[in-house]
N, C-alpha and C positions, 0 to 999 in steps of 0.2 A: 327280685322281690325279697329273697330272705335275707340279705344280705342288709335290705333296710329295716327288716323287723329287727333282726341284732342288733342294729344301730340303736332301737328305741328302745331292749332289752335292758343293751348295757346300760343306757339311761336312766331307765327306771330303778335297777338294780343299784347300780354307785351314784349316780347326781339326785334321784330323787328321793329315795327310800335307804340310802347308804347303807345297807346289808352289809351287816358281820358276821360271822362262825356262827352258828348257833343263833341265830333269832329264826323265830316261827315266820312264816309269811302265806297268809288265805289269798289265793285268785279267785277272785267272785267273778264268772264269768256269764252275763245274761245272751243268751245267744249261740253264734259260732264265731269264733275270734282263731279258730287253728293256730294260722300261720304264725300270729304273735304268740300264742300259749305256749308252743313249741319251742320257741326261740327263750322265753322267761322263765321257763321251767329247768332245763341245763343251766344257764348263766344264773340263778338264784342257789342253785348246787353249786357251782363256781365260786360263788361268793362263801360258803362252807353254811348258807342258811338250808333252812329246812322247807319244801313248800306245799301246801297243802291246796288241793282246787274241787271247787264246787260249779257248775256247769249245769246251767237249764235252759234250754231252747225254748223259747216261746211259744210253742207249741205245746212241752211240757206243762208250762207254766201254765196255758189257757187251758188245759184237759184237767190240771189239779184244782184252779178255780172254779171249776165249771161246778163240783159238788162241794166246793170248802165250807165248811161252818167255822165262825170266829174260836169257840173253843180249838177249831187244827192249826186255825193261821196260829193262834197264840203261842200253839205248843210248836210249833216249825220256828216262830220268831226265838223263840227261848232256846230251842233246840242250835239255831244261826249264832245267836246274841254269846252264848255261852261260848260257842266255838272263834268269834270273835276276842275277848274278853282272853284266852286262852294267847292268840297271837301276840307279835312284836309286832306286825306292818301287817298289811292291808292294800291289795289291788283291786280296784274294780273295775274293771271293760265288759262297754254297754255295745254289741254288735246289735244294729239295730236296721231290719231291712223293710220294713215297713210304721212307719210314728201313729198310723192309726189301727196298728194290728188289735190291737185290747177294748177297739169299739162294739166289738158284739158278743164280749164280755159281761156277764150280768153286773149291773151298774153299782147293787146295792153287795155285793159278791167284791168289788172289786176295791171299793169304799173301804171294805172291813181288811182285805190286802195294804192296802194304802198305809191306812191309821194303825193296825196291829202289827207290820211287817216291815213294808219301804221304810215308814217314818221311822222307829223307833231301830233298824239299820243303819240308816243314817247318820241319826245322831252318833250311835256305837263309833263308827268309823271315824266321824270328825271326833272324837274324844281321842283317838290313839295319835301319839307325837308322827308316828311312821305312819304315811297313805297317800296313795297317788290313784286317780281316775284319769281313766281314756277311754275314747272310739274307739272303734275300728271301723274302717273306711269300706264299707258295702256296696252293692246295686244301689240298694235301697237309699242309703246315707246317697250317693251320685244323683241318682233322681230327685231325695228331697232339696237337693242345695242347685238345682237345676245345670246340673254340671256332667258332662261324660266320665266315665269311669276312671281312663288313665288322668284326666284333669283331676279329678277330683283325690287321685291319689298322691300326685305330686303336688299337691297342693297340703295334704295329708302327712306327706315326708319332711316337706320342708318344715313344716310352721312345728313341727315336733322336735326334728333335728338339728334346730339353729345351735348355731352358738349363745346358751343361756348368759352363762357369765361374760359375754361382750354387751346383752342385753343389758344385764344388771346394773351393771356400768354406767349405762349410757343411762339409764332409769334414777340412779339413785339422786342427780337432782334435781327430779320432779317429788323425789321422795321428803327431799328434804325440805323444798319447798313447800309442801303441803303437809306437812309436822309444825312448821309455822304460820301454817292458816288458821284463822277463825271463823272465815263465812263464804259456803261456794255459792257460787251462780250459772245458772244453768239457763242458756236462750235457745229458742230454736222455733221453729214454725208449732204455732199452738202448744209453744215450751217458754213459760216463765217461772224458774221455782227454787227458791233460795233457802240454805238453811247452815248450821254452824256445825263447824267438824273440830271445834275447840277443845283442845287436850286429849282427844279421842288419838289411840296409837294409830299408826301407820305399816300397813305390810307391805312388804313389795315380793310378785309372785316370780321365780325364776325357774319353773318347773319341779318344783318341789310334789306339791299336790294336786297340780293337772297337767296334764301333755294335751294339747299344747298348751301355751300359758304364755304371759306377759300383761302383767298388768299390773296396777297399784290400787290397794281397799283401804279405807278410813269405815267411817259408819257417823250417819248425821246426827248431832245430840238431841236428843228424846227431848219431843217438844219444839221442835227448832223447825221442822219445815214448815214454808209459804210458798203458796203459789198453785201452776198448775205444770205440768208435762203429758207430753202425747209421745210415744214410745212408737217407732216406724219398723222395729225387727219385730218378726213373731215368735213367740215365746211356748214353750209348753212344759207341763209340771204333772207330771205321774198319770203319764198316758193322754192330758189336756190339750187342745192346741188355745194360744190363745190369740190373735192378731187385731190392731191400732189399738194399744190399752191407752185409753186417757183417763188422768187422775186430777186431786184437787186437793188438796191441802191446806187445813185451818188451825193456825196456830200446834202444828205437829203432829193433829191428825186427818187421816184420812174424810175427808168431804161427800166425796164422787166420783165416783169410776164407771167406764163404758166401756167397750170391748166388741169384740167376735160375740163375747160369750161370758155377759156379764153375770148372770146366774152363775153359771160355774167358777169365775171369781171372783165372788162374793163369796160364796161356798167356803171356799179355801180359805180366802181372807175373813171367816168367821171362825174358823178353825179353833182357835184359843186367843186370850185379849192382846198377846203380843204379833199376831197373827196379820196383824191390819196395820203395824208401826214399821216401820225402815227398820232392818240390820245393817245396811252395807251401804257405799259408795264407792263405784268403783272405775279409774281410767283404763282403757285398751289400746294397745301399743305393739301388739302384735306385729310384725312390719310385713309378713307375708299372708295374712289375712285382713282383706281391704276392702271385701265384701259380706253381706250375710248368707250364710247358706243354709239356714233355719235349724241351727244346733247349737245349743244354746253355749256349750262347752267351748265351741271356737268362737261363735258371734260377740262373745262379754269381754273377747281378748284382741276384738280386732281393733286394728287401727282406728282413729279417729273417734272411735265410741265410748260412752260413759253406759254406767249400768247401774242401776236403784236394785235392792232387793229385800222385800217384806220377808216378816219374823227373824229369826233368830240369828244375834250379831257371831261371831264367827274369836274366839277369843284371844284371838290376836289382834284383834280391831275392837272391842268390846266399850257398847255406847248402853249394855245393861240391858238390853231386850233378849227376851225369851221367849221360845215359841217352837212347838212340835215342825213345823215348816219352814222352809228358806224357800225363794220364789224370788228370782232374778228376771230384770225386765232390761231391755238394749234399745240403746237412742245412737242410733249412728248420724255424726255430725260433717261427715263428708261430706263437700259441697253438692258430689252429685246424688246425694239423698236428701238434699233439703239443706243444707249446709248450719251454723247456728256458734255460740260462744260459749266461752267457759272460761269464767274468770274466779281469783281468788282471791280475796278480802277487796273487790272492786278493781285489779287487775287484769286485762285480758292476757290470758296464756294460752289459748288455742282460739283459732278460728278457722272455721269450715276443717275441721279437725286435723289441722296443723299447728303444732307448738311455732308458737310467734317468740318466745323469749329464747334469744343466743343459745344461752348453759339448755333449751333442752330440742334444737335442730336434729340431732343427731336420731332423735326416736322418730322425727316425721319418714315416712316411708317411701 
């Protein structure tokens, strides 16, 4: 076992975060993540950086909420924000052993956590060139993805420890191709929804900023979506679960939405007015995750799946929306999930979530 946590160290430290002498580096570690922390703490000395780690168990965390007032969160977020701001790179690992731990958390306590603290962390972090986020693969994580523990962790190793740069490869032309799109299409059972990714840049992820990773993001042009889409993975966003989101889109903006738990996404998607608009468009091509395991982290990157995600566009894909929230939703198009299409400027390039075009066989899994 440590032997594969090293594996993902050295990854983090050289392929994703490419640590020199002297850059600062925060692990933000929510949780217990040992095994890895142990392992990236030596190898980021190695690298001749400097690192510095913050550490809260959830348990911590629910005993400090239990009496916070907005003026503590504020001064803890400022206290965080500042120590951020200070770094060159940025690790975040989320060991997370239970997704509904923070339900009997007081609601209106956790709200002020959210808005004064998560959010405005996050942003911090997506601002610095250097950052990378990962799991760590738990009980809890095995249970929520309905998998046994040793499954679920070489499931864990693998889709972390691929070969990125044969990925890459084999990705970049779907990259290219979709730098020359103007209009995606999106089919699927209770999925019809069209909209234009004209002139919008193109990323292609190769582990840079998340373990695992494999995917490609655009972001739809503001005003451009029509239609409707029903999203078949369950999603959840700052402690939320949210499962079938179906949506409706009128001339680019949102219509109608239904859910688990439409109140509570409505909530969120009133958050600020970029809050309720698309940032993101994204392909998953992960080859060793082919299923959902209800994490959102690996679900956006699996095979066969596309991914929509409200508020704020990401600025290497930037279609110009801004918005305290990001909130990513997964449509997996694998035949045995309901199977569906995805074409580009009236092309089909996948069906039942296989690349059907020659130049990009290589990525079906």
């Amino acid at each position: 076992m440590e032997k594969r946590y090293k594996q993902i160290a050295d990854r983090v430290v050289a392929h994703s975060l490419g640590l020199r002498p002297g850059h600062k580096v925060v692990l933000k570690v929510r949780g217990q993540a040992d095994g890895l922390t142990e392992c990236l703490i030596p190898r980021i000395y190695e690298a001749g950086a400097v690192p510095f780690l913050q550490q809260t168990r959830t348990e911590e965390l629910k005993w400090l909420l239990s009496g916070a007032s907005e003026e503590q969160i504020r001064l803890w977020a400022k206290h965080d924000l500042e120590l951020i701001k200070e770094m060159d790179a940025y690790i975040g690992i989320h060991a997370e052993e239970n997704i509904y731990e923070m339900e009997d958390v007081d609601s209106a306590k956790y709200s002020l956590y959210v808005k004064h603290y998560l959010q405005p962390l996050m942003m911090a972090m997506a601002s610095k060139e250097q950052w990378t986020l990962l799991r760590y693969p738990t009980g809890g994580m095995a249970q929520q993805a309905g998998l046994g523990s040793d499954k679920l962790q070489n499931l864990y190793f693998r889709s972390c420890t691929m070969d990125y740069g044969r990925l890459k490869e084999q990705a970049e032309p779907l990259a290219r191709l979709l730098e020359r799109t103007e209009s995606v299409r999106i089919v699927s059972p209770g999925t019809d929804l069209s909209f234009s990714v004209k002139n919008i840049p193109v990323f292609l992820c190769d582990g840079r900023y998340n373990l695992p990773d494999g995917e490609l993001f655009t972001a739809p042009v503001a005003g451009s979506a029509e239609g409707r889409i029903r999203f078949n993975v369950p999603t959840s966003y700052m402690g939320r679960q949210f499962h079938s989101v179906s949506l409706e889109f009128r001339e680019g903006r949102l219509a109608d939405a239904a859910c688990s738990d439409t109140a509570g996404l409505l909530e969120i998607l009133n958050s600020d007015p970029g809050a309720s608009r698309l940032g993101e468009f994204g392909i998953g091509f992960n080859p060793h995750l082919t299923v959902p395991i209800n994490n959102l982290l690996f679900d956006e990157k699996m095979a066969g799946s596309i991914h929509l995600a409200f508020g704020q566009a990401y600025e290497m894909a930037d279609n110009g929306n801004t918005s305290v929230i990001h909130l990513d939703l997964v449509l997996c198009q694998l035949e045995a999930y309901g199977g569906g299409k995805l074409y580009f400027d009236g092309v089909l390039v996948r069906k039942d979530g296989m690349f059907v075009l020659p130049e990009l066989a290589p990525l079906n899994p």
